[in-house]
C-alpha positions in Angstrom: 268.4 33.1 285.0 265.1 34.3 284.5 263.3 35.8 282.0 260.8 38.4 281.1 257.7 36.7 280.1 257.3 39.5 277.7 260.6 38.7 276.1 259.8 34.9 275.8 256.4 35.8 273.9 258.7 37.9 271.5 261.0 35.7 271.1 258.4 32.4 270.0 256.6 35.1 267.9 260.1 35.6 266.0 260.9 31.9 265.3 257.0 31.8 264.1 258.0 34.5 261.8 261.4 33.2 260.7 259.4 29.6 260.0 257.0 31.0 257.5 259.3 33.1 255.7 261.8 29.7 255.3 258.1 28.0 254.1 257.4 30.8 251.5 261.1 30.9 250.2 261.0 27.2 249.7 257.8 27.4 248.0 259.4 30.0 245.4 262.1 28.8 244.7 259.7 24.7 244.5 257.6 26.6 242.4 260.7 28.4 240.2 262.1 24.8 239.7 258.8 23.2 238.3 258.5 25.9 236.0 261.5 25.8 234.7 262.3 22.3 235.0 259.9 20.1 236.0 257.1 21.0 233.8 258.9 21.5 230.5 260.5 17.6 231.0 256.7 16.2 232.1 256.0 18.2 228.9 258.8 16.5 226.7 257.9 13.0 228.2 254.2 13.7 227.0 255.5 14.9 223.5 257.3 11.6 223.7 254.7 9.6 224.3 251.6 10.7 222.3 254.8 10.4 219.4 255.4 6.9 220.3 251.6 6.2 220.5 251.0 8.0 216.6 253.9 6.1 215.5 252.4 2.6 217.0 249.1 3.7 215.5 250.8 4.1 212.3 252.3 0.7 212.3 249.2 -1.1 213.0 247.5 0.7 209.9 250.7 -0.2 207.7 250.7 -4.4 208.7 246.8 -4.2 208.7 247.4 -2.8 204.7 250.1 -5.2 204.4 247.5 -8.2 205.6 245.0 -6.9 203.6 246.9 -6.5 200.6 248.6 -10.5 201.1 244.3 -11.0 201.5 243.5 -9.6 198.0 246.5 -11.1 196.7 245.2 -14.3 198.2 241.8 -14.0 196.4 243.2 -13.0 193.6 244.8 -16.2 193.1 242.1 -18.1 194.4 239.6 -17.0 191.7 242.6 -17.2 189.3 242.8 -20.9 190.1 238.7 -21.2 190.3 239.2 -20.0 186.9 241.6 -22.3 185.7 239.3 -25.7 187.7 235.9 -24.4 186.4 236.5 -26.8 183.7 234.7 -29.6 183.9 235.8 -33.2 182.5 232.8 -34.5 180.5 234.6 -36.8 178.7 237.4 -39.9 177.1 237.4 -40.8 173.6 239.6 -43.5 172.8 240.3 -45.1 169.4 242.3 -48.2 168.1 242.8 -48.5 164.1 239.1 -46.5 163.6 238.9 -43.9 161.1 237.0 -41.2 163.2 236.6 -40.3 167.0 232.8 -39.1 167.9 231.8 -36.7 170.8 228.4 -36.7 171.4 225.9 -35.7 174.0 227.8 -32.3 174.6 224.8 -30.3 176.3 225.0 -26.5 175.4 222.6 -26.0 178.2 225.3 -26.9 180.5 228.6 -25.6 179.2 229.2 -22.6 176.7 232.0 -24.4 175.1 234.4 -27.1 175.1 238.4 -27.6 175.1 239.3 -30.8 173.4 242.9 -32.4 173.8 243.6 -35.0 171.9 247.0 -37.3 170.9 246.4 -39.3 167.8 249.0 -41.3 165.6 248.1 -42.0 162.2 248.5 -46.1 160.3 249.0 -45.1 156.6 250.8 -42.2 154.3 249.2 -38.9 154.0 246.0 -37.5 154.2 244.8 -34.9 157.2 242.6 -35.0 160.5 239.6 -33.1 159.7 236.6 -31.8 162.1 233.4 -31.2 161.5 230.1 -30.3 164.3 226.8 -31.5 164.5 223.3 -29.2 165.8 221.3 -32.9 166.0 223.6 -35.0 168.1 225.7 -36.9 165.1 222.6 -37.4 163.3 224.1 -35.2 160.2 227.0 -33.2 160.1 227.9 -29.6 158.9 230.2 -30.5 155.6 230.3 -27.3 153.8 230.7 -23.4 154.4 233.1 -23.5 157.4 235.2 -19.9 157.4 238.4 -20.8 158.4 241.6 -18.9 158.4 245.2 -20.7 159.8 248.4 -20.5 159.3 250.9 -23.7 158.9 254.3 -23.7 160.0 257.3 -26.0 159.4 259.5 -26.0 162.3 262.5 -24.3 161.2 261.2 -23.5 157.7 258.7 -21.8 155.9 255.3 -21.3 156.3 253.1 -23.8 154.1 249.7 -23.9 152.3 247.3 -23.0 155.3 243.6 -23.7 154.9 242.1 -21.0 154.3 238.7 -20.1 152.5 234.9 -19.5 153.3 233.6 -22.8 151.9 235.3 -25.6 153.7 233.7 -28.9 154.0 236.1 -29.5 157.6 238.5 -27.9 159.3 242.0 -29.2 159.5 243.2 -30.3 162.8 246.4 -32.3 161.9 248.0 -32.7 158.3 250.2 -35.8 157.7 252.8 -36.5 155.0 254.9 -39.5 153.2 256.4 -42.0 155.6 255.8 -43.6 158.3 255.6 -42.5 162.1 252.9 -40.0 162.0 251.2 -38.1 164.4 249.2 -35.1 166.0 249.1 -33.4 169.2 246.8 -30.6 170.3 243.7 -28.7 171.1 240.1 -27.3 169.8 238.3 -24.8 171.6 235.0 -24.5 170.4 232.0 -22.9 171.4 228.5 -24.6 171.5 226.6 -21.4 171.6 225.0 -19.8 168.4 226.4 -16.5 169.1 225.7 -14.0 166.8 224.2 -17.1 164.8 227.4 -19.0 164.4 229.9 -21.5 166.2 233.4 -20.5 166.3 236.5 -22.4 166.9 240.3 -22.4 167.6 243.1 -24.9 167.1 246.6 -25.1 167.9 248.4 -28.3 167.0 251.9 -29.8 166.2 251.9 -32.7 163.7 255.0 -35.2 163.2 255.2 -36.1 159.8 258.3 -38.3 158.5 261.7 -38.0 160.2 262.4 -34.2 161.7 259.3 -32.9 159.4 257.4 -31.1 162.2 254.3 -28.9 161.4 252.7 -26.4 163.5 249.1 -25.4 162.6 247.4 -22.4 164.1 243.7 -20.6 163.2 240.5 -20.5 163.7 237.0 -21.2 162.0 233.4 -19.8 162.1 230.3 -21.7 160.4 227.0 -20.0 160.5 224.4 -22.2 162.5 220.2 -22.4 162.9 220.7 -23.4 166.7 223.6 -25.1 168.9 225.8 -27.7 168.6 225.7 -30.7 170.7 228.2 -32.9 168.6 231.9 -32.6 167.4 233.7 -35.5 165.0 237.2 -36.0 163.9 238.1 -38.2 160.8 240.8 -38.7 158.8 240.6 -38.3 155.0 242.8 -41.8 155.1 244.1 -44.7 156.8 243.5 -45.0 160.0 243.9 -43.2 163.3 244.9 -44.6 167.0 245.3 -42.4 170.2 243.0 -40.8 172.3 240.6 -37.2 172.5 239.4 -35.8 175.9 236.9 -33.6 175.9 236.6 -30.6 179.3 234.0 -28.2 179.2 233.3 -24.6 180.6 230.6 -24.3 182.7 227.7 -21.5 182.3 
């Protein structure tokens, strides 16, 4: 059969026609679906993420505090511990049936005090273990007008004539009774400066008199000085004395 060219022409012009309007109706109803679907999810995903990425952020910041506090905690401890190892030993006094122990040569230039530590056991009946400080290296020593106020304690009784007064010739670092087995245990900390034109002190010891007759002594002393003290002694008042005294200081 043939047909009219004419017709033919018409008839590709239509299917043209009917091609672009299939085009533009998938195009709406593309463009429909992005808008309503599409876009709101890529939106939602987006949300999603830049909340994941805050929440990321966030944890970062809180172990970056966390390290930083365990830093500071770290430090602190450190410097705690400096603290504790800036003293320096200077040095060992030993003694065997001697009536004194002498610390000399302890350089105020160097240190602004001194802890002592000392263990001594005591030969005979009685007496105390005095202190007294020296400004000339042992030379002379203070023995008068030390301030000192303490308090002594018996363990599990009362408390006991404590030294106290503004003109002491020493300051009592152990106090011994009748009987035998006696000793003291403890620590001075004094300090070599003249501040405010004096040395000052503090000791805490426990003594062991006789039997279960225990004595705690706490307090400290004062004693106006011209200049600083390079020197410390301790003596008993009688008998005799056998241990050991070691001497730290405390760096400037």
């Amino acid at each position: 059969m043939t047909y009219n060219p004419l017709f033919l022409s018409e008839i590709a012009e239509g299917k043209k026609i009917a091609s672009k309007h299939l085009v533009d109706n998938f195009n709406a109803i593309a463009a429909e679906v992005n808008a309503e679907v599409v876009t709101p999810q890529l939106q939602d995903e987006s949300i999603t993420a830049a909340k994941i990425a805050t929440d990321a952020v966030t944890t970062v910041k809180i172990l970056d505090n966390a390290v930083t506090t365990a830093k500071v905690a770290d430090a602190n401890i450190t410097n705690a511990k400096l603290a504790l190892d800036s003293r320096t030993y200077i040095s060992k006094h030993s003694v065997t049936a001697g009536t004194e122990i002498l610390m000399l040569n302890l350089d105020p230039a160097t240190y602004h005090s001194v802890e002592i530590a000392f263990s001594l056991a005591k030969s005979a009946n009685g007496g105390s273990l005095q202190l007294q400080v020296s400004l000339d290296n042992g030379v002379t020593w203070i023995n008068s007008l030390y301030a000192v106020g303490q308090e002594v304690k018996i363990v599990g009784g009362a408390t006991i004539g404590a030294q106290n007064g503004f003109n002491q010739g020493s300051v009592d670092v152990g106090l011994f009774g009748a009987g035998a087995d006696q000793s003291a245990v403890g620590t001075v900390k004094l300090s070599l400066h003249n501040t405010g034109g004096a040395t000052q002190g503090l000791v805490d010891s426990i003594c062991h008199r006789s039997g279960i007759d225990i004595l705690i002594i706490r307090g400290g002393f004062r004693r106006a000085v011209a200049s600083n003290v390079n020197a410390v002694k301790f003596f008993v008042t009688s008998g005799t004395i056998t241990g050991w005294a070691t001497v730290m200081g405390v760096p400037k």
